[in-house]
N, C-alpha and C positions, 0 to 999 in steps of 0.2 A: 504494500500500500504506500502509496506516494504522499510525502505529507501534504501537497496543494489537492491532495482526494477527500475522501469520504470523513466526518469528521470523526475524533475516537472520543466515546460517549464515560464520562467518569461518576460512575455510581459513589456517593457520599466523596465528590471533589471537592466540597468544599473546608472538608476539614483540616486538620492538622496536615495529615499526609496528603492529602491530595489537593493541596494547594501547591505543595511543592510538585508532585507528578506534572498537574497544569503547567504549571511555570516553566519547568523541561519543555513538556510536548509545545506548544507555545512556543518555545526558543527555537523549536527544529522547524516551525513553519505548520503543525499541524494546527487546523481546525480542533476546538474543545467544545466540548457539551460537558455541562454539568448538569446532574440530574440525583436529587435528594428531595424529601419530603421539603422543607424552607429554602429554597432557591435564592430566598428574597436575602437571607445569610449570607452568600457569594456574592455577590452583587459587586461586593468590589476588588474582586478578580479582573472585572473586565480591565481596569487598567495595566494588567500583565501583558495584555495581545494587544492585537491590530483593530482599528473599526473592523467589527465583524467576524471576528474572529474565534471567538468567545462566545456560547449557546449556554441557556439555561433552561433546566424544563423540571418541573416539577411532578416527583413518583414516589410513589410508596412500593417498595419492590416485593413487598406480599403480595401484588396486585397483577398478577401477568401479564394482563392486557396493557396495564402502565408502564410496564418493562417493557415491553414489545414494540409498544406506542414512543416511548425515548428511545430506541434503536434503528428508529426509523430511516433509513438514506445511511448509517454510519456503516463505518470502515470495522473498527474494533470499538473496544468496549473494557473496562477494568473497576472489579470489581473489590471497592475499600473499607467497604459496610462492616462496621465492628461495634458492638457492645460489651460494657463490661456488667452493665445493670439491664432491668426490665426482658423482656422475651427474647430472649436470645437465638431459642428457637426456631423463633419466624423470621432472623434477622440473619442468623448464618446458614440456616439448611435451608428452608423454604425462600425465601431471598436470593439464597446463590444458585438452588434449581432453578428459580423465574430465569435467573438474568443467564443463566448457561442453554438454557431450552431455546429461550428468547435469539440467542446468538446462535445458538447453531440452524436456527431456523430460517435467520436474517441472512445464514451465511456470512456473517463475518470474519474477516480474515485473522484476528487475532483476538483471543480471552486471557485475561492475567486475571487470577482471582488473588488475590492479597490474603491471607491465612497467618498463620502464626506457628512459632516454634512452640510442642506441648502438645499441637493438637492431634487428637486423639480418639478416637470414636468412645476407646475405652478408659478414659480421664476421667478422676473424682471432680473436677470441677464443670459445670456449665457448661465456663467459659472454651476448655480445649475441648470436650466432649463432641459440643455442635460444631466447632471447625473441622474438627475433622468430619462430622456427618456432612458436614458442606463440601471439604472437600470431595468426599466420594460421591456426591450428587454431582458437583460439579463434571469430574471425569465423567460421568456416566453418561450428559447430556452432553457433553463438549471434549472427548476423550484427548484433541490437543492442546488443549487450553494450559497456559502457564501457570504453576502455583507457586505463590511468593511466602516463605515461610519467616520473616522478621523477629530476632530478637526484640528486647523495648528498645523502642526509639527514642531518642532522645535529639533535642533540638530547643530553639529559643524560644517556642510558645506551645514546648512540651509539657503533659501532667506529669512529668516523671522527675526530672530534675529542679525544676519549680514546685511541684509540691515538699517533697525531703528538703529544702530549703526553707520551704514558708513552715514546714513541720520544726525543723530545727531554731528557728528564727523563735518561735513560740513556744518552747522546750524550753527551751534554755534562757528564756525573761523570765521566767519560775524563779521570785526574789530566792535567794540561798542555795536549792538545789542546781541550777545552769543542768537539767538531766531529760533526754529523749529519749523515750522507747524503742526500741526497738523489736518487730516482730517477725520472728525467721530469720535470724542476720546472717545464717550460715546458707541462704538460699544461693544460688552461682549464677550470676547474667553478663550476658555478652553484649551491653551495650552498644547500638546501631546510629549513626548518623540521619537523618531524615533525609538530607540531601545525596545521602550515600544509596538510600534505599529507593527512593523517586528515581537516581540514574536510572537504575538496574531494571524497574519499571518500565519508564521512559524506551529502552533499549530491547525489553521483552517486545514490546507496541512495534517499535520498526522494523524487528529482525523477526517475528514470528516462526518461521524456518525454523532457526539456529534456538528456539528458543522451547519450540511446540513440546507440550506433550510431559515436560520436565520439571521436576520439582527442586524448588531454591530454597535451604537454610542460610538465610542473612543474620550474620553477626560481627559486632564489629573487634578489630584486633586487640582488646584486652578481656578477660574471664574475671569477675569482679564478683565477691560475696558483698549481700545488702548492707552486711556491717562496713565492709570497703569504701562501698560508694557511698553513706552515709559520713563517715568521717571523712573521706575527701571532700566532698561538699562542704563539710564544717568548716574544714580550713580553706577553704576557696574562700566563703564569707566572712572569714575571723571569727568564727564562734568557739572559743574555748569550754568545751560542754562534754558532758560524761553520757554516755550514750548506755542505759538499762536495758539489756536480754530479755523480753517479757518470755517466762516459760510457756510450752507448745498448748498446756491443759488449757494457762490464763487466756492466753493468745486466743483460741478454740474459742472458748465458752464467752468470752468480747463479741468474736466475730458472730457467732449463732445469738447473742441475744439484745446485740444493739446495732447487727450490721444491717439491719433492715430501713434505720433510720436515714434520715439526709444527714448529712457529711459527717455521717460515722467512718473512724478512722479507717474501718477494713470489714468486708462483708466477708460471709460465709466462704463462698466461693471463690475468694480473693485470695485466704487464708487456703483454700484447698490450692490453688494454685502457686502457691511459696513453697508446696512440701515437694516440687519439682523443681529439679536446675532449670534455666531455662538459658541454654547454649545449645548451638549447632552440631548434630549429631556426627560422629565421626564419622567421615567417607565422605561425608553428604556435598552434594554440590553449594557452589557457593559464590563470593563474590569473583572467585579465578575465573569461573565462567564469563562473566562478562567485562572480564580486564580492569574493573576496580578496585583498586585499594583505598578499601573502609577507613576514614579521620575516627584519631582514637577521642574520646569524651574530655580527655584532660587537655588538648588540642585545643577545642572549640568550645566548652559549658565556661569555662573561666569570663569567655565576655558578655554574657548576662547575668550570669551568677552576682557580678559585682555589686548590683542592683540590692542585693539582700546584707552587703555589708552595712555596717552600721553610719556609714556617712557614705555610701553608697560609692562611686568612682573613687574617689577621696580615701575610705577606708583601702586597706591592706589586709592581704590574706595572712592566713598563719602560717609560721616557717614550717617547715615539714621535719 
């Protein structure tokens, strides 16, 4: 597919990751559709492209015919739909059947469904359980279609390095104790680039050939336990702070009886998902495939992080 052709249609583009994919595809000349429930949320994407370049269309992708209906005239299609809360269900499996049926029926030349390292049909949590039930819909209905398996992401308008910051930021103003929780510290992730992972996207979309059919563990080049990257965050922002192991039972019985609430620190499911590393399986293909080498976190988190020091650019991290 030529990028002055068909446009590539981006299920939940407008989010975190898929404002950067946009931004890529964009760069190379392709036509974008964006296509999520609030459209009206992306809106200002369109200043990344050309008059005209940039499409918005409004789908709930439990909805077939709305899948179908946003595929219209397109080339490919990539799908980024993720939740960590509410139906998850209807959001990875029946979701990722619409939009792979949809595509194969459109004939499109290219499907990347974005997935996650974890996922698992047979996972205690939810969260990897239905990725993987999606992925296997996926294949089923779209047997070339690309699967993108991303450690956490991390980036400058991430929930993952901005939260453990604003966590620690609030930990540690605790007049006397300066002490943050921690739960699962011994968990291992392989933190990913967002811009690292949109390439590799971006790259799936034009090369579909080279890419069909194949499944991708994306992580990026350090292996980091939650306690790790918790205290490098501290000293990123100068927080001199004693970071507390909450035991697995306390951790547990938190998550089953107030993770139900809004911004409780950790749901049920959240906690089922810590009791897995979540790194790139050995063997597995990865970022060599498509000739990237992944920016390590301690690279790139340092120039927002600054933001949470205590006089903000002005403050200084702690020596190491």
């Amino acid at each position: 597919m030529s990028a002055t052709d068909k446009p590539v249609v981006l299920f939940g583009g407008g989010g975190f990751v898929g404002r950067q994919v946009a931004q890529d595809l964009l760069a190379k000349g392709y036509r974008v559709r964006i296509a999520q429930r609030a459209p009206r949320l992306a809106m200002g994407m369109r200043s990344l492209g050309n008059v005209g370049q940039t499409q918005f269309v409004a789908v709930d992708i439990t909805d077939a015919d709305q899948v179908a209906a946003a595929l219209a005239g397109a080339g490919a299609a990539v799908n980024l739909v993720g939740l960590l809360k509410g139906d998850m269900k209807a959001a990875h499996v029946e979701g990722a059947a619409n939009i792979a049926g949809a595509a194969a029926a459109a004939g499109l030349d290219a499907l990347v469904h974005v997935s996650a390292i974890g996922a698992d049909s047979a996972s205690p949590s939810a969260y990897g359980q239905t990725k993987g039930e999606g992925e296997a819909a996926v294949r089923a209905a779209f047997p070339k279609a690309t699967i993108i398996r991303p450690s956490i992401i991390f980036g400058r308008d991430d929930g993952f390095t901005n939260r453990f910051a604003q966590l620690i930021v609030t930990g540690s103003a605790v007049p006397l104790f300066h002490a943050v929780p921690v739960i699962r510290g011994a968990c291992r992730f392989q933190p990913v680039h967002v811009g690292d992972v949109a390439r590799a996207i971006a790259l799936a979309v034009a090369e579909p050939k080279r890419f069909a059919g194949e499944t991708y563990e994306l992580g990026g080049p350090d292996v980091l336990t939650l306690a790790e990257i918790n205290r490098w965050i501290a000293g990123q922002i100068g927080r001199d702070c004693t970071f507390l192991p909450v035991p697995d039972g306390a951790a547990k019985a938190l998550a089953t009886l107030t993770g139900w609430a809004p911004g409780a620190p950790i749901t049920r499911d959240q906690y089922e998902m810590l009791c897995r590393d979540n790194v790139a399986a050995a063997g597995a293909k990865g970022f060599n495939a498509f000739g990237i080498r992944p920016a390590p976190m301690a690279a790139l988190a340092p120039a927002w992080l600054e933001q949470y020091r205590k006089h903000g650019r002005f403050g200084s991290a702690l020596r190491a």
